[in-house]
Structure formats: C-alpha cells, structure tokens
C-alpha positions in Angstrom: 0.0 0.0 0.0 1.4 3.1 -0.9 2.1 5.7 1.9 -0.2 8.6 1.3 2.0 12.1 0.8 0.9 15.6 0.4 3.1 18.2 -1.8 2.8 21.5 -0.2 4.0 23.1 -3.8 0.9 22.1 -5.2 -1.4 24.0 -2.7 -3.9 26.6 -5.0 -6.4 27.9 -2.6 -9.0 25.2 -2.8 -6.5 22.4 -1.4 -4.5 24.3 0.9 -2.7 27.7 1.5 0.9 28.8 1.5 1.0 31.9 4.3 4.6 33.2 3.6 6.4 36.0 5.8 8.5 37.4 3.3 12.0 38.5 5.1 14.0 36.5 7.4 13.8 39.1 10.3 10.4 37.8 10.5 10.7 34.8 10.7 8.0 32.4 11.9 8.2 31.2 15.1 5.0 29.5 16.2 1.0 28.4 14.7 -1.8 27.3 16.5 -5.6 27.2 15.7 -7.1 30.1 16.9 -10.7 28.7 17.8 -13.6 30.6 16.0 -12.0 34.2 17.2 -14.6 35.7 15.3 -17.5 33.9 15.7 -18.3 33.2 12.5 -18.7 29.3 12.4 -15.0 28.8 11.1 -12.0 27.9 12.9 -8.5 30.5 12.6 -5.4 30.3 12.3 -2.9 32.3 14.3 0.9 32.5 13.5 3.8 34.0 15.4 6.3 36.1 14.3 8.7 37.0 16.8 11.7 38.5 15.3 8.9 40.8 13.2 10.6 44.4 13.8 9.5 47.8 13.5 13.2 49.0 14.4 16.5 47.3 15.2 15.5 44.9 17.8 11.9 42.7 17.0 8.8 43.7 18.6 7.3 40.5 17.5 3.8 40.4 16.2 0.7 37.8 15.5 -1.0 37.4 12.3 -4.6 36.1 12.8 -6.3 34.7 9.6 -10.3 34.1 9.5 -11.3 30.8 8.2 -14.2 30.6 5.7 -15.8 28.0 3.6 -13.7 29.5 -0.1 -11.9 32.5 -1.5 -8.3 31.6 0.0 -5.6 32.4 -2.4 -2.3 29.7 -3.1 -0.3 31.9 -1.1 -1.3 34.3 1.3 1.4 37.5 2.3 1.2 37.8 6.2 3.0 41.6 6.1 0.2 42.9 4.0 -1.9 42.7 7.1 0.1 45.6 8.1 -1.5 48.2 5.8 -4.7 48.4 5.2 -5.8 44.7 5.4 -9.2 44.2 5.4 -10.3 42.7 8.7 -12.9 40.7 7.9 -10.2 38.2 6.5 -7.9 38.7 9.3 -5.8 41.3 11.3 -2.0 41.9 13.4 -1.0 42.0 16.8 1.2 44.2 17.3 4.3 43.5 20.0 4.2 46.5 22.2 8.1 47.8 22.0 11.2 46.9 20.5 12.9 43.9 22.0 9.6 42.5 23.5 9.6 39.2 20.7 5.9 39.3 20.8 4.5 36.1 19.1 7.3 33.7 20.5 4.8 31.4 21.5 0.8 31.6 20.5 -2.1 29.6 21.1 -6.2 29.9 21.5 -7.0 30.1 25.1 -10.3 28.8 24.6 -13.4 31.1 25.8 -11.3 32.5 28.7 -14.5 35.1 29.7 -17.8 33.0 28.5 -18.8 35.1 26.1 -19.3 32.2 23.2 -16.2 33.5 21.4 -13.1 31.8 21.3 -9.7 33.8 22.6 -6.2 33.9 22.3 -2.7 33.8 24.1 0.7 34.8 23.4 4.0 35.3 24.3 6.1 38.1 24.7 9.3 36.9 26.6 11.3 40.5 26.3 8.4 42.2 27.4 9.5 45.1 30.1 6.1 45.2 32.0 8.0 44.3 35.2 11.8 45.2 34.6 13.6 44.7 31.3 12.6 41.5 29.7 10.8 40.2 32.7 8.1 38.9 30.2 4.6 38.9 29.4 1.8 36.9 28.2 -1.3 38.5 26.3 -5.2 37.3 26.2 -6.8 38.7 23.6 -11.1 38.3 23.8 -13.0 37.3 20.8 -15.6 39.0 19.4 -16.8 39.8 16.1 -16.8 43.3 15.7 -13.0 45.0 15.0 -13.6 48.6 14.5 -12.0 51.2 16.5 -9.5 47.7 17.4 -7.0 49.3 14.3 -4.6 52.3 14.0 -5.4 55.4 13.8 -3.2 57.3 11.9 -1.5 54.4 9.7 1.8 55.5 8.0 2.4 55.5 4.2 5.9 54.8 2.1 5.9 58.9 1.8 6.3 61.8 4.5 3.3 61.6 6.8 2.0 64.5 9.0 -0.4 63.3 11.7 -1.9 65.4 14.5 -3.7 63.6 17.8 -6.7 64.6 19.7 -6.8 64.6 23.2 -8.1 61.2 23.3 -5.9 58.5 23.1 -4.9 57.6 19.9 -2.5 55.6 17.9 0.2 56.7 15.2 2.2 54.1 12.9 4.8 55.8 10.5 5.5 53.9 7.1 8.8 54.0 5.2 9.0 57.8 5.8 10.1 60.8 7.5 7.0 60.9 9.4 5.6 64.0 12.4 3.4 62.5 14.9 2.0 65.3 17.3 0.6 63.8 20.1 -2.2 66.0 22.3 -1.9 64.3 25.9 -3.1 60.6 26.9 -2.4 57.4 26.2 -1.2 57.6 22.7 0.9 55.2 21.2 3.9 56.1 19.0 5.5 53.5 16.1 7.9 55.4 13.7 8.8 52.3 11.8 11.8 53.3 8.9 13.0 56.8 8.5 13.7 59.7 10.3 10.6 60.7 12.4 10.1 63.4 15.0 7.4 62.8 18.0 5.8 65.0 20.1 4.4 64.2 23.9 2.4 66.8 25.8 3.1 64.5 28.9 4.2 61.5 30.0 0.8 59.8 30.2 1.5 58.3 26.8 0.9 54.4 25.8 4.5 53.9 24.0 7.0 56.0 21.8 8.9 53.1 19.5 11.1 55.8 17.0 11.6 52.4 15.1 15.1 52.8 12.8 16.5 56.4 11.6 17.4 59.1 13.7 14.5 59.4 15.5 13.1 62.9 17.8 11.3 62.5 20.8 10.0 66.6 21.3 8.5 67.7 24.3 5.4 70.2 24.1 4.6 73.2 26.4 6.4 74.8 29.1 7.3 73.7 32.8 7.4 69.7 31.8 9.7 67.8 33.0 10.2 64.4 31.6 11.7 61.9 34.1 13.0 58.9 32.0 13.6 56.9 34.8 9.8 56.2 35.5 9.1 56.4 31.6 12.1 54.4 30.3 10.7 51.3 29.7 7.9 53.0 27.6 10.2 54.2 25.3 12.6 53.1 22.5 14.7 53.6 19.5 15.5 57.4 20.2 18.5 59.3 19.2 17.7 63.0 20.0 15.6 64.3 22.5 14.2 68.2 21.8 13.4 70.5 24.9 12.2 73.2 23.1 8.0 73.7 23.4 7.1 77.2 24.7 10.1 77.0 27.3 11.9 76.1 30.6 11.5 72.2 29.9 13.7 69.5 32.0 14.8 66.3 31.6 15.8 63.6 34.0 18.5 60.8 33.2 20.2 58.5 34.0 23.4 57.0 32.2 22.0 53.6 31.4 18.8 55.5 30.4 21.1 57.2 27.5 22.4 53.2 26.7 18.9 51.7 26.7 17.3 54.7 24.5 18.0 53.3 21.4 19.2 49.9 19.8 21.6 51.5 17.4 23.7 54.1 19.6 24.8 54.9 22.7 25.1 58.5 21.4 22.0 60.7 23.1 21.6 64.3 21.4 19.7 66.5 23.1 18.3 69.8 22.0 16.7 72.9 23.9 17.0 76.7 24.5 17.4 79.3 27.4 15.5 77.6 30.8 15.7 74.3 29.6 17.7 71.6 31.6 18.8 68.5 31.9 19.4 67.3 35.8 20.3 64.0 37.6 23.1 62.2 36.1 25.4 60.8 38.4 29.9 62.1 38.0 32.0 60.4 36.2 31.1 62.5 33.4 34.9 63.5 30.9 33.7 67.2 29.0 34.7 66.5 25.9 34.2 70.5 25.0 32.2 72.1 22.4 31.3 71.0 19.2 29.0 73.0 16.6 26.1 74.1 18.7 26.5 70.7 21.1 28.8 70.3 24.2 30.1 67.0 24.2 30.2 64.4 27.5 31.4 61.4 27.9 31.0 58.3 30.4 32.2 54.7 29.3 30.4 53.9 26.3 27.6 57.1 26.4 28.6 59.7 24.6 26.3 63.2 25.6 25.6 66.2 23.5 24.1 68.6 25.1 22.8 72.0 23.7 25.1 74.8 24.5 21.7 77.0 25.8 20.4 73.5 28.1 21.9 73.8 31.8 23.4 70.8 33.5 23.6 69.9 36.7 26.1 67.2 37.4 30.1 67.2 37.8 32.3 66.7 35.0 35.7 65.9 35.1 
C-alpha cells in the first residue's frame, strides 16, 4: 500500500494555503488554531512572528487569519496585514516595544470570559512590564466586531504629517520621514523606517517606539519635565531628544537610560533653548568641549551632546 503524501507546492487555494512571511527578520516562530476568534462558524489560524521588527530589535507580532468555507488564495502574504488589510479576513498584533519578541509562543485560550467567542494567548518573553525582559503573556477576547481595534493614523511609504486629539490615539509611521503630534493621553507612537520626530504633551503616553533612523522625541509646552527613569521602559529607539516647546523644559537621566534609548547608539543628542535643563546624572562624566552648537560628555560607552543654551547639573571631570 502506498504511503499517502501531500506536496505542499501544489497547494492553489481550494487544497491548501501557503501563508509566507516574506523577510527572514520575521521569521515564523509558532501556529496554532485560533478557535472561531470571530465567531463566524469557522475555525483560525494564528501565526507567530517574533523576530517581526519595526526597528533594530523585534517587537514581535501575530498574524490572525479568518477561516471561511472559499476564497483563499495559493499563497497568502502575512505583512500585507500591516496596511490596510481588510479585517474581515484577518488582522495583526502588534508587539508593544522593540525587543519585546511578541509572538514567541501563541495559542487559543479557549473562551477564557464566557462570552461564546473563542480567545487567544501569546508570548512576549522580552516584554519590560515588570523590569527589562521580565516577560509577558497577552489574552486577547473574541468577538466579532473589530472597528475602533486598528490604528489610527496608519503611515504610508511617503512623509506623513499626523496630528492627535486629546483622546488617546495611535500613530504608525511607514517608510517615511514621518511627524506625529501627540495632544496628551495614552497615545501610542511607532515610527517604523525613517527619520521621524514625536511630540508628547506629557508623560501619560501608551508607548514611543522611533523604530530605525534618527528618531526625535519633542516635548510640548512649558514647565514639563520628563523623568525617564519612571518612563524608560515605555520608550525606545531614540537618538535625539528636543526641549524646546514654549520653554523652561527638563529632563531627568540617568546614564544607562542614555544606553537603553536606542538599539543603534549609545550617542544621546539633546536639543533645547534658554530655561531648559537637563538634571540627575550621576559624576563620572569626561567634557569633551564644544562641538558645533552641542557640548560633548562622555562616560564609558555614552557619549552626551548637550545643547550649549540646556543647563546641566552634574560634575564633569
């Protein structure tokens, strides 16, 4: 008897479907049946991505895809549910910040809440909920209505411009060098490629993820002070920081928080005028003297440029 064998080249859509991830850095870590997420009478399919990046180090991300009784294609292209996929075939989870690996593991949950939809679980063992990579796991409840669930102000290959409300709202920058002005709350930033400048009114906000580039992180008004201490793990892939706003902005750092700002340097720019300051760094600190419109300080492996209008407030050597 002969032993029965399937060729997975010879999938079309009405035996089977290939779903490809087109780049190695996303690379497909983990599938599992999803249950009927939506509710729809079909089973899903959910795959892992984990090394999916927006920026230098992966966020990770899922890629959820409806079932239904026709209409698949041969070969189905996981990233395109990035931009503008329509969700009634299937949508992305997005990892929360760089690093995080989001999608290591994934798996339905079963009806976790009762609610006669099916619900989901994943993995996000670099998460920095609790402490850098202390981990996280996700549930996500079913349900089969998905709007207001996408992005808000989704990025396109060109230049974007985007402007928040005051409710919290979520920007993702395409290949661009994209603005995102953020007007207070919980909004989340992803600059993906490019150079991209943010704005924060406070330091309420969801996540700031500059992605790769030379990214901006600007801070609005006057009187704020942004203590990146308490905010650090909120925020990634950042190369400049601007004081400006209206006037007499601070910021508070620490020397690793200069090392863990971004993926790509240990280099921290920082930018501001007359009033602005930049307070609690520790001594140590070599002046390395003037450069341009920058005074250069060193520490180990941090390199500092500071503004020559910004006031300090730690000993240099």
């Amino acid at each position: 008897m002969a032993t029965p064998i399937i060729n997975v080249s010879i999938l079309n859509g009405n035996n089977g479907s290939r779903l490809d991830i087109h780049n190695f850095d996303y690379n497909i870590r983990s599938v599992s049946s999803a249950g009927d997420f939506n509710g729809d009478g079909f089973d899903d399919v959910m795959v892992g991505a984990s090394y999916f990046s927006r920026g230098a180090s992966p966020n990770g991300t899922g890629f959820v895809v409806f079932g239904k009784a026709s209409g698949f294609s041969a070969a189905m292209d996981l990233p395109s549910f990035a931009s503008g996929f329509d969700s009634s075939n299937g949508f992305r989870l997005n990892g929360v910040a760089e690093g995080d690996g989001s999608g290591s593991s994934v798996s339905t949950a079963g009806d976790v809440n009762d609610d006669g939809f099916d619900d989901l679980i994943g993995g996000a063992p670099g998460a920095d909920s609790h402490g850098r990579s202390s981990g996280s796991s996700y549930v996500i409840f079913g349900r089969s209505d998905f709007t207001g669930g996408g992005v808000d102000f989704p990025g396109t290959p060109g230049d974007d411009n985007f402007t928040g409300t005051s409710a919290p709202v979520s920007f993702e920058g395409g290949n661009g060098n994209d603005r995102m002005i953020g007007r207070g709350g919980a909004d989340s930033f992803d600059g993906g490629a490019g150079k991209d400048y943010i704005r924060i009114l406070g330091d309420d906000f969801g996540f700031v993820d500059g992605g790769t580039g030379t990214d901006i992180l600007g801070l609005a008004g006057s009187g704020f002070t942004l203590d990146l201490p308490s905010v650090i793990d909120k925020i990634d892939g950042i190369e400049i920081i601007s004081l400006y706003g209206v006037g007499d902005n601070t910021l508070t750092l620490t020397t690793q928080d200069i090392i863990d700002l971004s993926d790509t340097t240990n280099t921290l720019k920082i930018k501001g005028n007359v009033g602005d300051s930049v307070v609690g760094l520790s001594s140590g600190w070599v002046d390395g003297g003037v450069h341009g419109n920058f005074h250069t300080y060193t520490q180990g492996d941090a390199v500092l440029l500071i503004g020559v209008d910004v006031t300090t407030d730690f000993p240099i050597t």
